[in-house]
C-alpha positions in Angstrom: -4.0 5.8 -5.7 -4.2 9.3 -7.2 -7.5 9.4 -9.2 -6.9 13.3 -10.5 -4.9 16.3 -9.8 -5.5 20.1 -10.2 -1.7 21.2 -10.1 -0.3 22.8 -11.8 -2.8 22.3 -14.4 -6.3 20.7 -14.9 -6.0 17.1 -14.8 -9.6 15.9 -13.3 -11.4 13.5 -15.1 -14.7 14.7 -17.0 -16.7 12.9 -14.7 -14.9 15.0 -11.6 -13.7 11.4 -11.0 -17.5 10.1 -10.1 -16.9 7.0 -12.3 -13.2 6.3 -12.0 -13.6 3.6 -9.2 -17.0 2.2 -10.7 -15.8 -1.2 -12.0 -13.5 -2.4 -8.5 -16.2 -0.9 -6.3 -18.5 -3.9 -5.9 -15.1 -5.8 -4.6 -13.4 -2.9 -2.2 -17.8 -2.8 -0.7 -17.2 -6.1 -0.2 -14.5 -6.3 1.9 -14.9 -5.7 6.2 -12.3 -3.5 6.0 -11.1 -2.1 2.5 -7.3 -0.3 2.8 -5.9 1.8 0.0 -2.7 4.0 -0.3 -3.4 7.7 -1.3 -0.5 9.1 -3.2 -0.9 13.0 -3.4 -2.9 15.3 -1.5 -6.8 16.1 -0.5 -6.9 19.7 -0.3 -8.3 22.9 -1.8 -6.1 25.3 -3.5 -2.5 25.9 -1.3 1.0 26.0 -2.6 3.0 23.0 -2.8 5.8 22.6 0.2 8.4 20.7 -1.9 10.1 22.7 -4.4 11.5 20.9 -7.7 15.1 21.4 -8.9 14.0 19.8 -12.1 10.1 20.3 -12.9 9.7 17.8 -16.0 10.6 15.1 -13.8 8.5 16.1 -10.5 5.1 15.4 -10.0 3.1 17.0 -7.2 -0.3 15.8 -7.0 -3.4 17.8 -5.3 -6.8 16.4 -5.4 -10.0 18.5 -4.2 -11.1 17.5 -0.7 -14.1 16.6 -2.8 -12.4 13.7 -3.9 -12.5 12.0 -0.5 -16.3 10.8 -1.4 -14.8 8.8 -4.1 -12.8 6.8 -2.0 -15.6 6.6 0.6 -18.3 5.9 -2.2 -16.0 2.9 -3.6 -16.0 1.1 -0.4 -12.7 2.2 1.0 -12.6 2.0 5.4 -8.9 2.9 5.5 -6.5 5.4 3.5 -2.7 5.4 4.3 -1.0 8.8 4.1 2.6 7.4 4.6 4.4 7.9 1.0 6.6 11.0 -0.4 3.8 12.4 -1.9 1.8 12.9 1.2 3.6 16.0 2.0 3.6 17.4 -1.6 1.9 20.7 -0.3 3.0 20.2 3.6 2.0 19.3 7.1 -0.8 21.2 6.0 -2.0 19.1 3.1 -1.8 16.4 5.0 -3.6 18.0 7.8 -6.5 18.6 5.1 -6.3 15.2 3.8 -6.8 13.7 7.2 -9.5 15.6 7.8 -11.4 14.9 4.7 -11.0 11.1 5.3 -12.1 11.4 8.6 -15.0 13.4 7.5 -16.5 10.7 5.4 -16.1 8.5 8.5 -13.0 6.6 7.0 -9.5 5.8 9.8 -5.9 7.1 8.4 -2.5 6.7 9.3 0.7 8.2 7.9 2.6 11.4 10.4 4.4 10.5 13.0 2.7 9.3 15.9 -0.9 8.9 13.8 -2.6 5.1 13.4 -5.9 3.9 13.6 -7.7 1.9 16.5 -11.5 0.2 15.2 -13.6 -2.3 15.9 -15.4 -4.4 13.3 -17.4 -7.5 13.7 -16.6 -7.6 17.4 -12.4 -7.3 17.0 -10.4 -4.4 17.8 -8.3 -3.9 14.3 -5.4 -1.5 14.8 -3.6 0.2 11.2 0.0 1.5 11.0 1.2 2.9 8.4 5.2 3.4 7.8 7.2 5.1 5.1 10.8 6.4 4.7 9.7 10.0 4.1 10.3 13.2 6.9 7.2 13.3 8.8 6.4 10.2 8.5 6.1 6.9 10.9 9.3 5.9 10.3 10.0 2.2 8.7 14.1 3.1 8.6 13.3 3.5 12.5 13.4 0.0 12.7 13.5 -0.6 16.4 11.0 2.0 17.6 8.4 0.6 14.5 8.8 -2.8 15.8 8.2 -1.5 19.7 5.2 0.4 18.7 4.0 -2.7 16.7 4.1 -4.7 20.1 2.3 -2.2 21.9 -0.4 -2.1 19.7 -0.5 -6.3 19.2 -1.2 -6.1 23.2 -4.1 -4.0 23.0 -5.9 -5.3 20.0 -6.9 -8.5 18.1 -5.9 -7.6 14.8 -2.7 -5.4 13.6 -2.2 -4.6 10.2 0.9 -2.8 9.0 1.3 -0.9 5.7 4.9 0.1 4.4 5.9 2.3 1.3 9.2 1.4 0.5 11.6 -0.6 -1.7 13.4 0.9 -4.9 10.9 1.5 -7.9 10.2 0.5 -11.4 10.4 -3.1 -13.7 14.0 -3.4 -12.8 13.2 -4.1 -9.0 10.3 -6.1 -9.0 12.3 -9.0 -7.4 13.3 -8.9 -3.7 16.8 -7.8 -2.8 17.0 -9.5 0.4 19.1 -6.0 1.3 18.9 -2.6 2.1 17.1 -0.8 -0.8 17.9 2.5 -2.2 16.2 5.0 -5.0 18.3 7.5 -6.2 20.1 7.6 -3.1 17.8 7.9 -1.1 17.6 4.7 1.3 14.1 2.4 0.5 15.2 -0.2 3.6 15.0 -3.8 4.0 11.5 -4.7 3.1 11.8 -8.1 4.1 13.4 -7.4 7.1 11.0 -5.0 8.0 8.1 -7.0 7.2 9.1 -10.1 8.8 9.9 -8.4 11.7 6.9 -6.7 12.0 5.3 -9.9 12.3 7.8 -11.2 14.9 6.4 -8.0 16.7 2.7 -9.0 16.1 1.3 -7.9 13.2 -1.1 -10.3 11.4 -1.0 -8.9 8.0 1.5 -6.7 6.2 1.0 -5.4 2.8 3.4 -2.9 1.1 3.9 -0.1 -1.8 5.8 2.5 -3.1 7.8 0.1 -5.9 4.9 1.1 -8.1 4.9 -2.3 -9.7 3.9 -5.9 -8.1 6.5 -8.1 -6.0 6.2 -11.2 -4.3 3.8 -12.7 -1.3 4.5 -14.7 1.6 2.7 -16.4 4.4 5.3 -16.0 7.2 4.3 -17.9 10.8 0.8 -18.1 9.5 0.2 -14.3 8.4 0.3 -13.0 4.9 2.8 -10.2 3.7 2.6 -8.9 -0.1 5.7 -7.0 -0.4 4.3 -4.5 -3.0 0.6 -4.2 -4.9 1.5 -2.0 -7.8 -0.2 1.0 -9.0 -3.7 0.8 -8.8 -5.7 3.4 -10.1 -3.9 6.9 -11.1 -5.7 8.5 -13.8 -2.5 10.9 -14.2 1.2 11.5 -13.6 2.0 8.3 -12.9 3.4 5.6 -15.9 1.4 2.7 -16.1 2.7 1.1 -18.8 2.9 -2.4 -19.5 3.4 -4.0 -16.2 3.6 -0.3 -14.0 -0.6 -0.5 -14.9 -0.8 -3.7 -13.9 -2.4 -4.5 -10.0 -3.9 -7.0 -7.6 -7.3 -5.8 -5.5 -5.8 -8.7 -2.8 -8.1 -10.0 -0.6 -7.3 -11.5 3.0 -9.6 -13.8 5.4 -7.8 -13.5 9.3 -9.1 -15.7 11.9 -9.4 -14.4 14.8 -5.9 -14.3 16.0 -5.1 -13.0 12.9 -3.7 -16.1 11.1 -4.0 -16.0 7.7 -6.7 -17.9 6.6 -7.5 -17.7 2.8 -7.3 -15.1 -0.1 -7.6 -14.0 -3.5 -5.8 -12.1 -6.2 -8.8 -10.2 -8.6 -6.0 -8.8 -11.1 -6.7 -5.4 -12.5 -5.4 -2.9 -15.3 -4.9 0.7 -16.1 -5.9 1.7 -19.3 -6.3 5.3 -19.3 -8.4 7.3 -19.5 -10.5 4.8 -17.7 -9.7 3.7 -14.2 -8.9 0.1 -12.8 -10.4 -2.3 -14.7 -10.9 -6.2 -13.9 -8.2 -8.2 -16.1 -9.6 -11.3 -17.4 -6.1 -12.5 -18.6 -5.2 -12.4 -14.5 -1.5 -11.0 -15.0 -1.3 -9.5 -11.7 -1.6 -13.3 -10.3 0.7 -14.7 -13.0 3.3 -12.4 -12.0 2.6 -12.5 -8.5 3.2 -16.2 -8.4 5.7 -16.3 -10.6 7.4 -13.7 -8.2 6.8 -15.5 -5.2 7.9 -18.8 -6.2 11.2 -17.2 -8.0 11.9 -14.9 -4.8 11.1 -17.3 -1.7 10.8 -21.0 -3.6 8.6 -21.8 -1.5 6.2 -18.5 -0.4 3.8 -21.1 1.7 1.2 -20.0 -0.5 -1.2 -22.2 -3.0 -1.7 -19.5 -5.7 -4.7 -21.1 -8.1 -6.0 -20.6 -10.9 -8.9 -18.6 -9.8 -7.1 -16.1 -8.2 -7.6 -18.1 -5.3 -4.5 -18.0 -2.2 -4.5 -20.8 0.1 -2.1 -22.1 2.7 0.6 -24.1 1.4 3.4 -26.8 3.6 6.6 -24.7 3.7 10.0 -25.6 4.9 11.9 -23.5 7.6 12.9 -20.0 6.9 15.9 -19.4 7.5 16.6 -16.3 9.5 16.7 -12.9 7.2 19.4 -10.3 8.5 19.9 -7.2 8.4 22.5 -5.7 6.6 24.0 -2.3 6.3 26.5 -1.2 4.4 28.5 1.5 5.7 28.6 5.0 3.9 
């Protein structure tokens, strides 16, 4: 998410950004716990830290601390701060945009060493957030992610891990099943990671940074969605035929954390306006289409509502890790 930037010039909505949220709001309130990934930066004037050999095809996005209300006002509990634009103006941007979220009473995770620990409706819910940027909670770190993942499944009822990686754009919307990479920089093994993750303990694991959708799968009873598109960027970002097109996913854990039940509400970008609800339901089509393409069978029922429900799968065979020496 990245719903207006004032660098280097003026690109705030006319509302200041009041309204962009307005028509998913009602479903992110809904939620006990609402998550969102904030691409950019919450901060009040500063330079930016990352300096661009080629300006036309860098973005750097800054967002007024301001903006924070937006998120909080639209239901949102939890932001994650793990992506490459997270550092666009420094430790110190993200320094401000962790304070702004906390301000408003929301949890964040993102630097190294930073995740949330809550308590809603009685369970202890613990948020990690991973990326394969500097700074950041390391996903390529694979080992020391997975450790850290174990500590926190012995402490709490509920862990739910975020990841921002994978290559980007139409042309990888299906799963590698390998080591990723974006223009050379290394994306890792999302399935790998994810499902590993889950071997660790976490109960649901929901990913980004493609900047389209990919493929879902319940994995020993919990629910990973490998990527969830871009959801609502008013500016900088391409959204343009299936880049604007997301899911506002929805997941009901029991108590141990096993997946339970969902829903896909499919959404669109058509700018200026922000996320809208897509009656045609093309983030589920594709979604499914995905999933069933990717995994065969994803152990998911995907309806015709939007509704996800448990499905019979067969074994899964054992996903490893391979890397492919320099």
């Amino acid at each position: 998410m990245m719903i207006g930037t004032d660098f280097p010039k003026n690109h705030l909505s006319d509302d200041d950004g009041a309204g962009f949220l307005a028509e998913v709001a009602p479903y992110l309130s809904a939620a006990d716990i609402a998550i969102g990934n904030l691409e950019g930066v919450l901060i009040d004037g500063g330079e930016p830290a990352k300096k661009c050999s080629n300006p036309a095809a860098c973005y750097l996005f800054r967002s007024p601390t301001r903006y924070a209300d937006h998120y909080k006002a639209a239901g949102f509990d939890v932001l994650s701060l793990a992506n490459n634009h997270a550092r666009d103006f420094g430790e110190e941007g993200r320094s401000s945009s962790m304070q702004a979220i906390q301000e408003r009473g929301m949890h964040h995770s993102g630097r190294e060493g930073d995740y949330s620990s809550f308590e809603v409706n009685g369970l202890k819910i613990a948020f990690l957030a991973y990326a394969v940027t500097k700074n950041s909670n390391m996903m390529l770190d694979y080992e020391s992610a997975f450790t850290t993942i174990a500590h926190n499944a012995a402490h709490h009822d509920i862990v739910i891990v975020s990841f921002h990686g994978g290559a980007e754009g139409t042309d990888h919307m299906h799963l590698p099943f390998a080591e990723e990479e974006y223009y050379g920089e290394p994306r890792g093994d999302v399935v790998w990671f994810a499902r590993r993750a889950v071997d660790a303990g976490a109960d649901l694991v929901i990913g980004h940074g493609p900047h389209v959708v990919r493929a879902m799968e319940r994995y020993k009873d919990r629910l990973i969605a490998y990527s969830l598109g871009n959801f609502a960027t008013y500016y900088g970002i391409s959204v343009a035929g299936l880049k604007g097109v997301a899911p506002i996913l929805t997941a009901t854990l029991d108590g141990n954390g096993q997946f339970v039940e969902g829903r896909i509400i499919s959404t669109v970008q058509r700018r200026p306006a922000g996320p809208s609800i897509d009656r045609t339901q093309r983030a589920l089509r594709v979604m499914h289409e995905l999933s069933v393409s990717d995994f065969g069978e994803p152990g998911i029922e995907f309806q015709p509502d939007g509704r996800l429900l448990p499905a019979d799968r067969g074994e899964v065979k054992p996903h490893q890790l391979v890397v492919t020496p320099d």
